[in-house]
C-alpha positions in Angstrom: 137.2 89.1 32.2 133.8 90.9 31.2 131.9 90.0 34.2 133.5 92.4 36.1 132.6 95.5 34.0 129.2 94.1 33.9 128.8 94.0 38.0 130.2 97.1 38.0 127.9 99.0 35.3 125.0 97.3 36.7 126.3 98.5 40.3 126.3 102.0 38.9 122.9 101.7 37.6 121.7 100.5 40.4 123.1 103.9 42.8 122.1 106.0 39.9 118.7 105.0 40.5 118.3 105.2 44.0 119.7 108.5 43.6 117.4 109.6 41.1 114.7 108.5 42.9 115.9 110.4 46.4 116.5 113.4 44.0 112.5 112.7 42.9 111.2 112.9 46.0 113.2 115.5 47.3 112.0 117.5 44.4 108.7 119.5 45.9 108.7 122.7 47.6 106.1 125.5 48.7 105.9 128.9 48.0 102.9 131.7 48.7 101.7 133.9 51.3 100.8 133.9 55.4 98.8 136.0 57.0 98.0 136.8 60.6 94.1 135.1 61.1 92.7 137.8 63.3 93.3 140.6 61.1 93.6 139.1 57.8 96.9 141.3 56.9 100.2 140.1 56.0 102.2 138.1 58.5 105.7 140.2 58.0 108.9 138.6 59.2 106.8 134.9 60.8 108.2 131.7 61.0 107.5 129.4 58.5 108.5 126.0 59.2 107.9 122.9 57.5 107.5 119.4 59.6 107.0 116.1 57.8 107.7 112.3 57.8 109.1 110.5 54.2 107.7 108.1 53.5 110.2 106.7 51.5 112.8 106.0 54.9 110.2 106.6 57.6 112.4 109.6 59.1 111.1 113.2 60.4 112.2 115.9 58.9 112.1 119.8 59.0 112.6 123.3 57.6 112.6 126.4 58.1 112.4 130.3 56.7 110.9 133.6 57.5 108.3 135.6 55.7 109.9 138.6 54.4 107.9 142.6 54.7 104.9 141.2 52.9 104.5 137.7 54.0 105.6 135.9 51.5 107.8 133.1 51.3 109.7 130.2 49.9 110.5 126.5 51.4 112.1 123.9 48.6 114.0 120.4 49.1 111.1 118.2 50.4 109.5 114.5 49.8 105.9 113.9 48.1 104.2 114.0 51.0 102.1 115.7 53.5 103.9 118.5 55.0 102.5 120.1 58.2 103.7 124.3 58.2 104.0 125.7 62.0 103.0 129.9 61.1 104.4 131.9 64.3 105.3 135.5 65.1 104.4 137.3 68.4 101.1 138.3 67.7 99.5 134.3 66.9 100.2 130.9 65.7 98.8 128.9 63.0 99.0 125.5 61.4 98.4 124.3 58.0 98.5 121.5 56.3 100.0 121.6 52.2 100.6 118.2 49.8 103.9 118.4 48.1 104.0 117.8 44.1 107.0 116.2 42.6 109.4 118.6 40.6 106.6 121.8 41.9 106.4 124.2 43.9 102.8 124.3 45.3 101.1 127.6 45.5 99.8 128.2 49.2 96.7 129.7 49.8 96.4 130.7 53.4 92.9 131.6 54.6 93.9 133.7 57.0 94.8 136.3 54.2 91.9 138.7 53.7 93.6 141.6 51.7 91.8 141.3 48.5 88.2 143.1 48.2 85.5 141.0 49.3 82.0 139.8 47.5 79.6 142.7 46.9 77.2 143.6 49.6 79.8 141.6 52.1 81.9 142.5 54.8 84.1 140.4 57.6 83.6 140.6 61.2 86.9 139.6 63.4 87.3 139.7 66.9 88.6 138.2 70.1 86.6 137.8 73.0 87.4 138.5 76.8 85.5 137.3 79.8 85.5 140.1 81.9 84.0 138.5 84.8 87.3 136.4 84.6 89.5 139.0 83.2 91.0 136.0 80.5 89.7 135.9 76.6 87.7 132.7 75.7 89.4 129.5 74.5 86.9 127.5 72.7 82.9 128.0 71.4 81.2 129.8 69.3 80.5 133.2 67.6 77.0 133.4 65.7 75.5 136.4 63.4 71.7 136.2 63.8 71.2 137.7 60.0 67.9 139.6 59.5 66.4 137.1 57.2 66.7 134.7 60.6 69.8 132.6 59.0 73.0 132.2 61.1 76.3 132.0 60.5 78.9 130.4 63.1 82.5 131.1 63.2 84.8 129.2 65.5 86.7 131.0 68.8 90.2 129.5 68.6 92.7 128.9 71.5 93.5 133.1 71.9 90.1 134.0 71.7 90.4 135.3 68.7 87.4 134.5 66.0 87.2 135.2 61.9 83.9 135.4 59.7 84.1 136.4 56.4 81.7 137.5 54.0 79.2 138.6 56.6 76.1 140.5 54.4 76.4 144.2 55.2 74.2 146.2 57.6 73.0 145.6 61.0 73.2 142.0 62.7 73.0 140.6 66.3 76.1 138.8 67.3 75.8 136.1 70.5 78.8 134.1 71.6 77.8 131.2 73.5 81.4 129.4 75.6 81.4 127.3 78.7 79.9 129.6 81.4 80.2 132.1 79.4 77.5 133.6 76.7 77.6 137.6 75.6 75.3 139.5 72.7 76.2 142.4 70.7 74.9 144.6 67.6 77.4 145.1 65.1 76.8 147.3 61.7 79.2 145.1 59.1 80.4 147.7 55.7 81.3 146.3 52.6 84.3 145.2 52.1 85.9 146.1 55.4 86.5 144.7 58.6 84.1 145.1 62.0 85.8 144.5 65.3 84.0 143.8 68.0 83.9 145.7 71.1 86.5 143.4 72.7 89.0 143.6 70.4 89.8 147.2 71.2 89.9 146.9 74.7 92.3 145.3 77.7 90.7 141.9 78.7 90.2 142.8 82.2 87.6 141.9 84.9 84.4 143.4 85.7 85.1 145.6 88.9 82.9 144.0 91.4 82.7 146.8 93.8 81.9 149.1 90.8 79.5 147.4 88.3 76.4 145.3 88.0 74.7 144.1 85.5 70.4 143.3 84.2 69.5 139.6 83.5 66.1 138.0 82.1 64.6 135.5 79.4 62.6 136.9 76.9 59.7 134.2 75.1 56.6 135.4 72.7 53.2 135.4 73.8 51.3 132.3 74.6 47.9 132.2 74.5 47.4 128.8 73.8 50.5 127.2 76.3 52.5 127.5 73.0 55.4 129.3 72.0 59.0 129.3 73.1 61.9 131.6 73.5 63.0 134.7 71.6 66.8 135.1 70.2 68.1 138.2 69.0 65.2 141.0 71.5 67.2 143.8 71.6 67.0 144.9 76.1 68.7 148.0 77.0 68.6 150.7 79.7 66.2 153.2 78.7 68.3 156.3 80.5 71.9 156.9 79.8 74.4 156.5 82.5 77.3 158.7 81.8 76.2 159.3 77.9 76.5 155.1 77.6 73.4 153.0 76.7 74.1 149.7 78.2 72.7 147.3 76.4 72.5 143.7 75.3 70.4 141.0 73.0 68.9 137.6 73.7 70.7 134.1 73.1 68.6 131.8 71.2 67.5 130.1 74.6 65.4 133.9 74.9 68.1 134.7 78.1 69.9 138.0 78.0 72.4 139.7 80.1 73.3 143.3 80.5 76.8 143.6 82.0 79.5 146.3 83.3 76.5 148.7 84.8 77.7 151.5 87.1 76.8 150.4 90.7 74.4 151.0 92.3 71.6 152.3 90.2 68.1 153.1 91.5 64.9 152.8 89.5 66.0 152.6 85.8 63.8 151.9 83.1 64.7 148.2 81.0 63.2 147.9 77.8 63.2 144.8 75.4 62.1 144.6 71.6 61.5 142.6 69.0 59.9 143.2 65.9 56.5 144.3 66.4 56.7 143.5 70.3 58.2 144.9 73.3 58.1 144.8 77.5 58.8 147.4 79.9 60.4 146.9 83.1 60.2 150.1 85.5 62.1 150.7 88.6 64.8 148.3 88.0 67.6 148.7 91.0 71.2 147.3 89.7 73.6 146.2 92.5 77.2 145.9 92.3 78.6 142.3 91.5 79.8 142.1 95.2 76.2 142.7 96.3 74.9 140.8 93.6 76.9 138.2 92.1 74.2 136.6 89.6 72.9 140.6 89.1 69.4 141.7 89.0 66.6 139.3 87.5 63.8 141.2 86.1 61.8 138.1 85.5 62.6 136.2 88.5 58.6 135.8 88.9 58.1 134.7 85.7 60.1 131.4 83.6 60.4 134.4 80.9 58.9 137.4 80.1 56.5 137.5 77.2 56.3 140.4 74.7 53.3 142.6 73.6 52.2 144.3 70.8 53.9 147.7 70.4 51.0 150.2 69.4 53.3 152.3 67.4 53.9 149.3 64.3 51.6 149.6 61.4 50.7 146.5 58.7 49.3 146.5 55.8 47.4 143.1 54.2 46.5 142.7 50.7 43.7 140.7 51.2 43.0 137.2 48.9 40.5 134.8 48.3 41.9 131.5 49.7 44.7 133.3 52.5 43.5 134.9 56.0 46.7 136.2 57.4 44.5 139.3 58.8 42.5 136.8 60.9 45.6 135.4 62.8 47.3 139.3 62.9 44.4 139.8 65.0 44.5 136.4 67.3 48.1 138.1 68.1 46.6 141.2 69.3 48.1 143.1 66.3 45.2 145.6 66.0 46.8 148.5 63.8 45.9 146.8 60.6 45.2 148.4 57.6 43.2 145.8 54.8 43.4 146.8 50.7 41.5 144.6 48.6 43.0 142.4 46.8 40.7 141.4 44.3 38.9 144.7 43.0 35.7 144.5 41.8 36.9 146.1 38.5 39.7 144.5 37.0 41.3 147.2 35.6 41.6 148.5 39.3 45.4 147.3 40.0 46.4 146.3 43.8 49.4 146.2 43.3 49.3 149.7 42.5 47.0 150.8 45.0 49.9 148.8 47.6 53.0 150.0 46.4 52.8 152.9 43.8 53.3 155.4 45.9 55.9 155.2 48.0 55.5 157.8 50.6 52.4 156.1 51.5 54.2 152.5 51.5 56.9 153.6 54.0 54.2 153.7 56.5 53.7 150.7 57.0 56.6 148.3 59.2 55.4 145.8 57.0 53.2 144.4 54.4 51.7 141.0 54.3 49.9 139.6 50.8 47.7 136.8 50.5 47.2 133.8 48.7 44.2 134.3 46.2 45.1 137.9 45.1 44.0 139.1 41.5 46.4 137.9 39.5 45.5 140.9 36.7 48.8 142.8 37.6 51.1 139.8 37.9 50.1 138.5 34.4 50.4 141.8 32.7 53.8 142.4 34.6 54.2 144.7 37.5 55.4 147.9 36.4 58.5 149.3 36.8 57.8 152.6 39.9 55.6 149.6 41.6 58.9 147.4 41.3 61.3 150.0 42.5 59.6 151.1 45.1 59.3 148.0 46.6 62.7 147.6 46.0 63.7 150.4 48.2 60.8 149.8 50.8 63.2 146.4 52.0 66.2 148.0 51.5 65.2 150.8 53.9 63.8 148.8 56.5 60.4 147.6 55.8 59.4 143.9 55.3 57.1 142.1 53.0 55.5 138.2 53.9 54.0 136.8 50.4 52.1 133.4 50.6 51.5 130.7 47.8 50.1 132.1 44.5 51.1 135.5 45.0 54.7 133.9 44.2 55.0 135.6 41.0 55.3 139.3 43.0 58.6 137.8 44.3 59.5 136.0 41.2 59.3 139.5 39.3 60.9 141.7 42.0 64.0 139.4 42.8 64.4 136.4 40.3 68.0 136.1 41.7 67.0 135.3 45.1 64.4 132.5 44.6 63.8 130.2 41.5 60.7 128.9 41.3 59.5 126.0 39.4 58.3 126.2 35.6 58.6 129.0 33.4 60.1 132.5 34.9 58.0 134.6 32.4 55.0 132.4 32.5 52.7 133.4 35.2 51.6 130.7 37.6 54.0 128.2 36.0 55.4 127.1 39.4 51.8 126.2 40.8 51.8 122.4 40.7 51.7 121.2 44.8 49.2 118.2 46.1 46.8 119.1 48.9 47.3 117.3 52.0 49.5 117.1 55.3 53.0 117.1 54.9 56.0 116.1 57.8 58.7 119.2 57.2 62.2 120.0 59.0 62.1 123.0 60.5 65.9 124.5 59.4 66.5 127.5 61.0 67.7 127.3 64.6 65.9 129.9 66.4 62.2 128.8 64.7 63.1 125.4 66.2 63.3 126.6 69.4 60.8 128.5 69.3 58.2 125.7 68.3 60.0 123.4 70.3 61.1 120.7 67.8 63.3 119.6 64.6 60.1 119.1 62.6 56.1 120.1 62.5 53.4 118.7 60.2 51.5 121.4 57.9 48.6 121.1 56.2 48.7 122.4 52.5 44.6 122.8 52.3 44.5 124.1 49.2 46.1 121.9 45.9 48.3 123.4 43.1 50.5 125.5 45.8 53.2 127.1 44.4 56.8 125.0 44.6 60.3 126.4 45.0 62.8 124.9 42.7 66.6 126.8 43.6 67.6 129.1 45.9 70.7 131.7 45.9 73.0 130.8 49.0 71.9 133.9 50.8 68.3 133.1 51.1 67.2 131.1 54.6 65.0 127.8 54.3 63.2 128.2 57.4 60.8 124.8 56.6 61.7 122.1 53.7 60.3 118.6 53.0 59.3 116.1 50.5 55.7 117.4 49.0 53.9 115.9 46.2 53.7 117.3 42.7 50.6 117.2 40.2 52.3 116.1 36.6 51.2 114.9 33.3 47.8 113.7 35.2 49.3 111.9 37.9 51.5 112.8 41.6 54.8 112.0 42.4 57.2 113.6 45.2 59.6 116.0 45.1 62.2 115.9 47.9 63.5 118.4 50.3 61.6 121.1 48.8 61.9 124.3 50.5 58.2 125.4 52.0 59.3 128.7 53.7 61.8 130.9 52.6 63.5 134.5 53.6 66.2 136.7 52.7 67.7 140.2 53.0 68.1 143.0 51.1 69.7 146.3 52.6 67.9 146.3 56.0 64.4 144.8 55.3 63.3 141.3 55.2 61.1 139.1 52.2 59.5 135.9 53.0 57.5 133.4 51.3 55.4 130.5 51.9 53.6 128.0 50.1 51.4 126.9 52.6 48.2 129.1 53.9 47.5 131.0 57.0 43.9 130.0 57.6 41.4 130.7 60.7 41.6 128.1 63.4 39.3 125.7 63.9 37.0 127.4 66.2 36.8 130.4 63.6 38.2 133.6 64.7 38.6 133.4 68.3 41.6 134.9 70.3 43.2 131.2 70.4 46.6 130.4 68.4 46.9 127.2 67.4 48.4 124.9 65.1 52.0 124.8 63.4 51.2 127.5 60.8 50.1 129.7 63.6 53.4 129.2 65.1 55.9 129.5 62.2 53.8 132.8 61.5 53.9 134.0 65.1 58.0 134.0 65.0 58.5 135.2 61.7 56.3 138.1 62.5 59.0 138.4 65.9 61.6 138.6 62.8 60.3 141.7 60.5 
């Protein structure tokens, strides 16, 4: 007579717990915010809906609801388990991916929402891109900022040719977007905290008119006296002369190759210019042909694999001159003539270079940039740079110019902008970081468009001189143009230190700073108009860059 109570309670139990346990994993849900991914703004009334597979029965399920004015949402009632959300309206459609937690509702953070202020001294750059030779936006490749400092950032072009980079540093950059048979170059100016559109994502994708436009193509590479050298990204080529209060313009790839499209057809002897840097090329009498004519457009160095850049007169330098460092000498094997030379080591010490350099600013802004060598008195840096000298270089890179420091004169850096570099040792100890073993070292060469531009993923420099100074940290917004394992004088003996950055460079405002630990010496010949050697070369482009 009991048994059958006991079946039956144990029956009971044994529902209850399958229900609980259905209940359990049907506890999870998902709440937050969607956003639309081109502009960043709130995706008001979208779709929301929620696809997954329990794994509990193996069975598909789904569900759905709709943002309300300001995006936000709420979906509830689903299994521990990877949910897929499908994000639509009529403007785009995204996909995300969210992992429910029993008895929760997870808090979705949607990158595509870009409403809150962004990092100081950032911006975003959005976009979509058209092919107007095709008159349809691009599907899949790549956008790229070329950043002053010569790093790059890459954003993704998704399937509507739309494209998102946040925190782009403010100021002026060179864009390329490189796509199957496609590739296009612009210059954008990105302010803080706000959005930049590019040019194409104000206007109608259409197609070029070929019976009304042409358009200017060419490579652009850096001199090569030696057979050296290799292609220049980010020259800036434009038409000299206006056509209809419009300067059409463009910028080289990172293969040196540019193209200047949409030109009213035809167009009889206009004047093409390219720059970059201290260099720049004139093309006169350039005839542009509409696309029907001229379906591959005009090729101003059709006679020539690329066209190689010269010296432009009007740039001025200024070297502080050292005892170990020649950068002068191989400024001159360049054909940079417009040199100025302060000494670095005064013959009284209580003369201060650094003074003489950069204490009055009027006379600093003269100068495009300023180059100081290895071996400089080390009077000022010890007693601490004072505080005009300090702000007036600040605001000399900030308003344009740029400043190249090599090996011991680290500390001029160090002083100026600890933030952006830490170097090894003691900050307030001068010549702490000074520790490197002499000899020849095998470094990868990190930044894309110095690797083309030597022509390989890695060089061997020779560190002449022993004790060079050795970068320890660097803030994320600072490029590491060279880096490899170098060996490192301690407690009487040498071990390695690995992936140490050898050549570095960052931004500030709209100038450049970069620093080296290895020398620029004369060649072996002594100073003769050859360039040769690695360190001739990783000079030679970053020059191209300030």
């Amino acid at each position: 007579m009991r048994v059958l109570p006991l079946l039956f309670l144990g029956l009971v139990a044994l529902l209850g717990a399958c229900r609980d346990e259905e209940l359990t994993n049907l506890a999870g849900g998902i709440t937050g915010q969607v956003c639309n991914p081109v502009t960043g703004r709130p995706a008001a009334g979208a779709t929301i809906t929620g696809n997954w597979v329990n794994p509990f029965n193996d069975k598909e399920g789904t569900k759905d609801t709709t943002a309300d004015e300001n995006g936000f949402f709420t979906l509830g009632g689903m299994p521990v388990t990877t949910v897929t959300l499908a994000i639509r309206n009529d403007e785009f459609q995204n996909e995300l991916q969210v992992e429910i937690v029993e008895r929760e509702d997870v808090q979705l953070t949607d990158p595509a929402c870009r409403d809150l202020p962004g990092e100081p001294g950032m911006g975003e750059l959005v976009g979509q891109i058209c092919n107007r030779h095709t008159g349809e936006y691009i599907t899949e490749g790549t956008v790229t900022v070329l950043l002053a400092s010569g790093e790059e950032l890459v954003a993704d072009i998704q399937g509507d040719g739309s494209f998102v980079m946040p925190e782009v540093p403010i100021g002026i950059h060179v864009v390329y977007v490189q796509a199957p048979g496609f590739q296009k170059t612009y210059q954008v100016e990105v302010t803080e905290g706000g959005q930049t559109l590019l040019e194409d994502q104000v206007v109608d994708c259409q197609e070029f008119d070929q019976l009304s436009t042409g358009m200017i193509v060419g490579s652009i590479c850096g001199p090569s006296d030696s057979g050296e050298g290799g292609p220049l990204a980010g020259a800036h080529v434009y038409v000299v002369q206006p056509i209809d209060g419009i300067v059409y313009e463009s910028w080289s790839l990172d293969d040196g190759t540019f193209a200047i499209e949409g030109i009213p057809a035809p167009q009889t002897g206009l004047q093409v210019r390219a720059e970059k840097g201290g260099f720049v090329y004139t093309w006169d009498n350039v005839n542009v042909y509409t696309l029907a004519d001229a379906p591959d457009g005009t090729n101003v160095t059709a006679s020539v694999d690329c066209q190689e850049l010269v010296p432009d007169d009007d740039r001025r330098y200024l070297v502080v001159q050292g005892t170990f460092d020649k950068i002068e000498q191989v400024l001159s094997r360049m054909g940079l003539t417009n040199v100025d030379l302060l000494e670095g080591v005064p013959m009284d010490p209580s003369d201060l270079w650094s003074t003489a350099a950069f204490g009055n600013y009027e006379t600093l802004s003269n100068y495009d940039a300023v180059f100081v060598n290895c071996g400089i008195s080390e009077t000022d840096l010890v007693l601490g740079l004072n505080g005009a000298v300090k702000e007036n270089l600040k605001r000399y890179i900030r308003e344009g110019g740029s400043l190249y420091v090599s090996d011991w004169a680290y500390d001029l850096v160090e002083q100026v902008w600890p933030e952006r570099i830490n170097f090894l040792g003691e900050d307030t100890v001068n010549s702490d970081a000074e520790h490197g073993e002499d000899g020849d070292y095998g470094v990868d060469v990190l930044e894309p468009g110095l690797a083309d531009y030597v022509g390989s993923s890695d060089v061997t420099i020779g560190f002449s001189f022993g004790n060079f100074a050795i970068v320890s940290q660097l803030d994320p917004t600072v490029t590491t143009y060279l880096r490899g394992d170098v060996g490192y004088r301690v407690n009487g003996g040498v071990s390695t230190l690995t992936d140490v950055p050898v050549t570095v460079g960052f931004s500030d405002g709209y100038g450049r700073v970069i620093f080296t630990s290895f020398h620029q010496e004369t060649n072996d010949a002594g100073e003769t108009e050859t360039l040769d050697g690695p360190e001739d070369l990783v000079l030679r482009y970053l020059i191209f860059s300030l």
